[in-house]
VOBA-1610 file (N, C-alpha, C; in pm, whole numbers, padded with zeros to 5 digits, always signed):
BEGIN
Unk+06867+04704-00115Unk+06831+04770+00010Unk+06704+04707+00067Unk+06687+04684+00196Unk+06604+04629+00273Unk+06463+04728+00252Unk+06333+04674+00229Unk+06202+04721+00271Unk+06189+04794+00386Unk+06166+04917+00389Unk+06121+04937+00552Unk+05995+04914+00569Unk+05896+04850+00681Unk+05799+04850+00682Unk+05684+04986+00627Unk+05569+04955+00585Unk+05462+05052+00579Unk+05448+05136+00711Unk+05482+05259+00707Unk+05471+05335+00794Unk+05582+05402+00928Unk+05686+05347+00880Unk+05793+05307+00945Unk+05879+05463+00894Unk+05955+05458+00990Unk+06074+05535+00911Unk+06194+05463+00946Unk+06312+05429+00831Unk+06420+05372+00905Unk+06506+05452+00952Unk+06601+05419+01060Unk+06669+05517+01124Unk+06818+05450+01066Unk+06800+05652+01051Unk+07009+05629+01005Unk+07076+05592+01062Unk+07203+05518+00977Unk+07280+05465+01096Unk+07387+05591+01203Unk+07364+05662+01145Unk+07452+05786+01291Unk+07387+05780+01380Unk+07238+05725+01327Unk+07122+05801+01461Unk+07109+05678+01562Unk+07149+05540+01520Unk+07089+05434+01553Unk+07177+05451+01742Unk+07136+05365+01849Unk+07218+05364+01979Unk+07336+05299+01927Unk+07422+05266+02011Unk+07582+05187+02008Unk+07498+05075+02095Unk+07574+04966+02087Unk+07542+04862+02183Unk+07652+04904+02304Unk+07606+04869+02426Unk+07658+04913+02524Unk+07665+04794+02572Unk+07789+04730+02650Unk+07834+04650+02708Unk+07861+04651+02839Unk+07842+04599+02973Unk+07796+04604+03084Unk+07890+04497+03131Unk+08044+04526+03220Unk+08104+04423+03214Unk+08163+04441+03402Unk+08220+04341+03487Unk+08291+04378+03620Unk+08279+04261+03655Unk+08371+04216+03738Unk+08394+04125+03840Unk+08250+04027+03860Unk+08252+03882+03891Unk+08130+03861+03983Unk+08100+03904+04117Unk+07952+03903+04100Unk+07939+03976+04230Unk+07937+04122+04273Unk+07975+04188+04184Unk+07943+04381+04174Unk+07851+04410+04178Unk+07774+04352+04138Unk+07590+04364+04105Unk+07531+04429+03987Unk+07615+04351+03865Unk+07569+04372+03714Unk+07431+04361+03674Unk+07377+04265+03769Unk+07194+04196+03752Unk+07140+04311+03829Unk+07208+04327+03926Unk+07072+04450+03991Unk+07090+04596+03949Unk+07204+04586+03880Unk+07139+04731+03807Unk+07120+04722+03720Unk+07115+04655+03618Unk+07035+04608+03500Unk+06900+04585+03505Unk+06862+04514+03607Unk+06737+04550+03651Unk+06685+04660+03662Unk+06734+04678+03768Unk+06630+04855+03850Unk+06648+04970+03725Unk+06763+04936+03630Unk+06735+05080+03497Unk+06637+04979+03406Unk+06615+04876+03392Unk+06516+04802+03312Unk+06390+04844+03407Unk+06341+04824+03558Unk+06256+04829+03554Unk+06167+04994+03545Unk+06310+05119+03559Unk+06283+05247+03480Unk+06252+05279+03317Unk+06292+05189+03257Unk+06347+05202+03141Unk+06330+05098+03022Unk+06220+05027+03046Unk+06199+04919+02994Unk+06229+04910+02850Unk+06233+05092+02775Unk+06285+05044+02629Unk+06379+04994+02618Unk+06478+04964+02682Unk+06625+04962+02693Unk+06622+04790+02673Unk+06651+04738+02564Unk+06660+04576+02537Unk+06762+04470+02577Unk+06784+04448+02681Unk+06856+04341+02752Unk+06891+04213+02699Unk+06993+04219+02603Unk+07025+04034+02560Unk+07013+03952+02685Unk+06939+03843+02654Unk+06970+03705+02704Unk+07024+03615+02634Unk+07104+03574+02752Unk+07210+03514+02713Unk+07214+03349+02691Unk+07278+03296+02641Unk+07236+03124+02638Unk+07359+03053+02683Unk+07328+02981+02807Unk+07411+02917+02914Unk+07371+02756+02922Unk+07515+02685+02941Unk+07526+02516+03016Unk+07498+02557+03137Unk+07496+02631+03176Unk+07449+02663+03365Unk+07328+02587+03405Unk+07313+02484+03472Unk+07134+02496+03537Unk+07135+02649+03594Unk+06987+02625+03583Unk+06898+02721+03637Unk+06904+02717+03780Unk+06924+02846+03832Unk+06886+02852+04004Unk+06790+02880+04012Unk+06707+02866+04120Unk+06593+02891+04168Unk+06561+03007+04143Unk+06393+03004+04102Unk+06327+03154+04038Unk+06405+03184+03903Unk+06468+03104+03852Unk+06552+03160+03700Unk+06455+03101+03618Unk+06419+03164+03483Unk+06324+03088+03363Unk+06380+03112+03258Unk+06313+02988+03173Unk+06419+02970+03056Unk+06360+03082+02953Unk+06451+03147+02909Unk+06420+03250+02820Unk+06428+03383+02828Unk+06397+03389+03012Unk+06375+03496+03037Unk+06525+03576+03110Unk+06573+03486+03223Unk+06676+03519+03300Unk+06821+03467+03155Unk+06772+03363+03141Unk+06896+03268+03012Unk+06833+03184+02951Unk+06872+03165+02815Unk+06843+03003+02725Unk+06927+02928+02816Unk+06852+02803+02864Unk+06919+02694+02936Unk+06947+02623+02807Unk+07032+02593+02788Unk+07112+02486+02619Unk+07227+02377+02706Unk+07202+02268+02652Unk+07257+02172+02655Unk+07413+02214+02584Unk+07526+02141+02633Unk+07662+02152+02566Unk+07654+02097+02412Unk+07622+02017+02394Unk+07548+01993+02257Unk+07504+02084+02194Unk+07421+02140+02200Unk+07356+02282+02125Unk+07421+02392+02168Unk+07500+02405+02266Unk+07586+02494+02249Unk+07716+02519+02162Unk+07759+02378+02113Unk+07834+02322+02037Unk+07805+02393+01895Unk+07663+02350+01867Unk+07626+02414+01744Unk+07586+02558+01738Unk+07561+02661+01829Unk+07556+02756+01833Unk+07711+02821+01774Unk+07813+02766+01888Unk+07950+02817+01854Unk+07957+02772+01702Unk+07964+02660+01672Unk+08030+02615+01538Unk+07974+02721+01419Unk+07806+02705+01459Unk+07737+02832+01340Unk+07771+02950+01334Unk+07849+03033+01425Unk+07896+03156+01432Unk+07767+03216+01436Unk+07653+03180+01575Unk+07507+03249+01617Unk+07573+03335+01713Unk+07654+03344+01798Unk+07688+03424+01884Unk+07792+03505+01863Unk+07725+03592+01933Unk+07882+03760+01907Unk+07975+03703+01997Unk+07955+03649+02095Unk+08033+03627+02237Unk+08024+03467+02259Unk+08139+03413+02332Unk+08065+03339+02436Unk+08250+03273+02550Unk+08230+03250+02679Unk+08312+03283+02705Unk+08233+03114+02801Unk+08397+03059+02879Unk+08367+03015+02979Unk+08404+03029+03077Unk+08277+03009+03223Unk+08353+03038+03361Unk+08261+02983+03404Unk+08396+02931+03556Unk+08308+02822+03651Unk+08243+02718+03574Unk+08335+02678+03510Unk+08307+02527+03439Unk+08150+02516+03345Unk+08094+02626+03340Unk+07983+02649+03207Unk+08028+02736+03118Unk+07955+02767+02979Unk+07940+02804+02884Unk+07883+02897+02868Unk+07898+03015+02830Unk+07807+03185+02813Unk+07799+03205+02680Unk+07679+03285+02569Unk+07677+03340+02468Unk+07621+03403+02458Unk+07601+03503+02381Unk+07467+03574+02297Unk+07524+03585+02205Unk+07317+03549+02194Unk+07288+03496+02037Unk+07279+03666+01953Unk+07358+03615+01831Unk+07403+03759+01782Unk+07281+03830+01705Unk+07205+03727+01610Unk+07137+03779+01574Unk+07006+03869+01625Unk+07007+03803+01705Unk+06866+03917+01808Unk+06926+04044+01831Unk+07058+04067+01860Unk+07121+04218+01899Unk+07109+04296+01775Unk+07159+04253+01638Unk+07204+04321+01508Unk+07045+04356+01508Unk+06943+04285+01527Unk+06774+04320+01464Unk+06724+04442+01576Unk+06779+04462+01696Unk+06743+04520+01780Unk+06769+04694+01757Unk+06938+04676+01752Unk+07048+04754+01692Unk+06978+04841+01549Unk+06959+04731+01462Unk+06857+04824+01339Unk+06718+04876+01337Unk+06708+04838+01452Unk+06519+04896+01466Unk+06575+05024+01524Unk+06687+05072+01549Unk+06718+05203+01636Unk+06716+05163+01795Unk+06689+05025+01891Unk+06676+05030+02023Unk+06782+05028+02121Unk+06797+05062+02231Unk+06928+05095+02300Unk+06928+04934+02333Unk+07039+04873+02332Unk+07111+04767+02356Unk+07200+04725+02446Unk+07167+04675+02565Unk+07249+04595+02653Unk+07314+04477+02682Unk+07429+04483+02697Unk+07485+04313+02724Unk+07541+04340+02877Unk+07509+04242+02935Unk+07575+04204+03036Unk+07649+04078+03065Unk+07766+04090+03050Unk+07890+03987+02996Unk+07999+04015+03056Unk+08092+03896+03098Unk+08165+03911+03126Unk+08319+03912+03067Unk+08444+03982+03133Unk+08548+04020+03054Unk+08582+03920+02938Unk+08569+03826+02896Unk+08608+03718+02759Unk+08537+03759+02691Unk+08398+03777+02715Unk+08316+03810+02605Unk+08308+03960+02592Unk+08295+04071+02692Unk+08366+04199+02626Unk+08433+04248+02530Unk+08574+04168+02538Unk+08697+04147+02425Unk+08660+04096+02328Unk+08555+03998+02290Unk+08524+03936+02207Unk+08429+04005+02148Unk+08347+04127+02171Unk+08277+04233+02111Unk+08316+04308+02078Unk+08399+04349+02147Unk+08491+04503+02147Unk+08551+04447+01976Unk+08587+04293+01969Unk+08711+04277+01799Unk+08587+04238+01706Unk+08477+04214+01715Unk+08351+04196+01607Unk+08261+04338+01591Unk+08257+04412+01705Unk+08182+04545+01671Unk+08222+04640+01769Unk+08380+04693+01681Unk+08444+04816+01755Unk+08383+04955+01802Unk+08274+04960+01744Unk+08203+05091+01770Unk+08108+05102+01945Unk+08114+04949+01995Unk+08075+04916+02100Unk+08069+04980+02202Unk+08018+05053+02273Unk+08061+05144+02392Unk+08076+05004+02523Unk+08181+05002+02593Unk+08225+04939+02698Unk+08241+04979+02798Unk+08138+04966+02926Unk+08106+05009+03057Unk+08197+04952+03151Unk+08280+04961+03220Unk+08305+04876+03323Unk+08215+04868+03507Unk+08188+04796+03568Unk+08140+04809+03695Unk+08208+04785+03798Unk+08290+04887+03865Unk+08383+04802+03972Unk+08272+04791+04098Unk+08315+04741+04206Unk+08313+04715+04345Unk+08358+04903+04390Unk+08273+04890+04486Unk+08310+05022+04608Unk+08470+04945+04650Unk+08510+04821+04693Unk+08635+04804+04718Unk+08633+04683+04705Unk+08782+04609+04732Unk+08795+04426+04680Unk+08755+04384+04870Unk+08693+04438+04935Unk+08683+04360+05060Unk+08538+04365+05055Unk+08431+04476+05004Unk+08326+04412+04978Unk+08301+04366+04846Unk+08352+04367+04789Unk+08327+04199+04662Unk+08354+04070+04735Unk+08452+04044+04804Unk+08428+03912+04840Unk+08346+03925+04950Unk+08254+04014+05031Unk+08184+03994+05135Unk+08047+03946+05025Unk+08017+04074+04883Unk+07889+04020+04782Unk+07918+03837+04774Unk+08008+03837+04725Unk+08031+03647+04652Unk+08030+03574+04783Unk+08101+03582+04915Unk+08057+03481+05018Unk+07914+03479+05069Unk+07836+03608+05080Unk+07735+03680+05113Unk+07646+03562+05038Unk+07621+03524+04913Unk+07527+03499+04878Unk+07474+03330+04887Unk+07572+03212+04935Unk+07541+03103+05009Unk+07480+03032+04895Unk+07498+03071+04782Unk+07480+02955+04640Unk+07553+02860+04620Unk+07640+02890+04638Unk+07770+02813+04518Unk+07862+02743+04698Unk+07948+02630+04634Unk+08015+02547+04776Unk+08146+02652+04747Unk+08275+02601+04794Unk+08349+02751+04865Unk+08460+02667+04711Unk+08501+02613+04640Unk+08603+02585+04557Unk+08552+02679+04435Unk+08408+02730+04409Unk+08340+02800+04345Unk+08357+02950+04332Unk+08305+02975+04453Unk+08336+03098+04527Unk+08482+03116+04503Unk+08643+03030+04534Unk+08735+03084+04506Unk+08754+03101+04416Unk+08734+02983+04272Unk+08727+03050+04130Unk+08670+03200+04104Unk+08579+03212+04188Unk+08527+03346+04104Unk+08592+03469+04150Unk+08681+03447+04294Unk+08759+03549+04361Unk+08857+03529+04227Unk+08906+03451+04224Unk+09052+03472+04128Unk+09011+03529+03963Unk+08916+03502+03942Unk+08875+03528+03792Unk+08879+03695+03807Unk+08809+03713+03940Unk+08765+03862+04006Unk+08914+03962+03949Unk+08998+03916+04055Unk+09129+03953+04028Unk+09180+03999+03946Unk+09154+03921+03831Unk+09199+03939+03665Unk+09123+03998+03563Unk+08961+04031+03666Unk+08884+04094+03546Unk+08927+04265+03613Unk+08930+04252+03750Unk+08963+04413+03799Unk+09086+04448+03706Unk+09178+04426+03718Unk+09287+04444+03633Unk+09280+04517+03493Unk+09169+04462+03423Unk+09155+04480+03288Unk+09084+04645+03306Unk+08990+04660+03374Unk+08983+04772+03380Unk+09006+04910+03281Unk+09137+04904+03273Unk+09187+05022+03202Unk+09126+04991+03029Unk+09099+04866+02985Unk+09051+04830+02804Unk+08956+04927+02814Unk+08810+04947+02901Unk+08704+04992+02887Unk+08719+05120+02856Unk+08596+05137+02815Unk+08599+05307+02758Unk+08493+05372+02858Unk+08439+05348+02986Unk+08422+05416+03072Unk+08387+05328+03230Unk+08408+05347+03332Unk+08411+05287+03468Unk+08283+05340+03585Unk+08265+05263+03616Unk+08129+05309+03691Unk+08131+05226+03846Unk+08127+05351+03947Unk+08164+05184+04106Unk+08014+05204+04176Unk+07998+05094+04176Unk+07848+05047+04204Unk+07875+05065+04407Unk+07859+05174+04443Unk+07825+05252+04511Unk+07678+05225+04557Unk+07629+05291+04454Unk+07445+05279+04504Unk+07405+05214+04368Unk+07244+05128+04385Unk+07211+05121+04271Unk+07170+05197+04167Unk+07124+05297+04225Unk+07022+05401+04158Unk+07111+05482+04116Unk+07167+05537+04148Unk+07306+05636+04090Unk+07420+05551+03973Unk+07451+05407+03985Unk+07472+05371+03894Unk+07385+05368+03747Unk+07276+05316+03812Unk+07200+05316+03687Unk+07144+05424+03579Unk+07128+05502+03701Unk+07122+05686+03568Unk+07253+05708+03565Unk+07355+05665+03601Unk+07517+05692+03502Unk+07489+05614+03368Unk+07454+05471+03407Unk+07462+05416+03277Unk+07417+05462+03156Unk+07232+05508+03237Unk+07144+05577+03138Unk+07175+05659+03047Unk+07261+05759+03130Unk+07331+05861+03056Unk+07413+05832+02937Unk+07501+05734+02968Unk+07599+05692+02894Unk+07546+05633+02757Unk+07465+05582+02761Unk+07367+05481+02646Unk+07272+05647+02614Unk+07259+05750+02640Unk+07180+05869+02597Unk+07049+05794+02556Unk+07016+05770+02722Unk+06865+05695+02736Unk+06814+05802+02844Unk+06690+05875+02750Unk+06646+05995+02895Unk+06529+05956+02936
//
């Protein structure tokens, strides 16, 4: 049995949070309510994730994503470091597993924000997972969010409409649905859901 620190108490595992998984379409606005309940809620521990993506502007390494070379992403996958990792739009997504399991045993509420490949791919490594879904208010403003935002050239943008398509669909796997309506009302749903007061 593991040491608990001097002064510590360890927390049982009934008592410990579930990791909560944070999953919808691109473009629903998974980042901004992850935010605005992070910037309520700062206990609430947010994996970052480690991406082949460059960085967009104002993104930092570490903070928004590990920027990793396909190479070291290579060895991430091969080591079995990540719970997840999925690809879209021609990059590479993971989290790194071990930071969640250390988070998870300190007792802290746990967030992923990931998309449907890597959902599924949590949901079959740690079934006890609670799985959020985030739809769109409707499929005519999701593609107004994804054209709306003037990043990406338009062969991009249609990948992510069609991926869109197929992640709405899935829908029904999750074990609860949430339509990003407002931010603030999503985010104390979530709160709730993760029994973060």
């Amino acid at each position: 049995m593991a040491a608990t620190p001097r002064g510590t108490t360890p927390v049982p595992p009934d008592a410990r949070p579930r990791l909560t998984v944070l999953s919808g379409p691109s473009g629903v606005g998974k980042s901004t309510v992850v935010a605005h309940l992070r910037k309520a809620h700062p206990e609430v521990w947010l994996s970052v994730s480690a991406t082949t993506r460059k960085p967009r502007p104002g993104e930092e390494h570490g903070v928004h994503y590990f920027f990793v070379s396909d190479e070291e992403m290579d060895k991430l996958i091969a080591n079995g470091e990540l719970l997840e990792w999925a690809e879209f739009a021609g990059n590479r997504y993971g989290t790194p597993r071990a930071a969640v399991l250390e988070r998870l045993e300190a007792g802290e509420p746990v967030l992923l924000e990931i998309d449907l490949q890597g959902a599924r791919q949590v949901r079959g490594s740690m079934a006890d997972a609670h799985l959020v879904f985030l739809a769109p208010p409707s499929w005519d403003e999701l593609v107004r969010r994804l054209t709306g935002r003037g990043t990406e050239p338009p062969e991009v943008i249609e990948r992510r409409l069609a991926a869109a398509r197929v992640e709405l669909a899935a829908e029904p796997e999750f074990d609860a649905t949430l339509v990003n309506t407002s931010v603030e009302d999503v985010a104390r749903e979530l709160l709730a859901l993760m029994n973060v007061v």
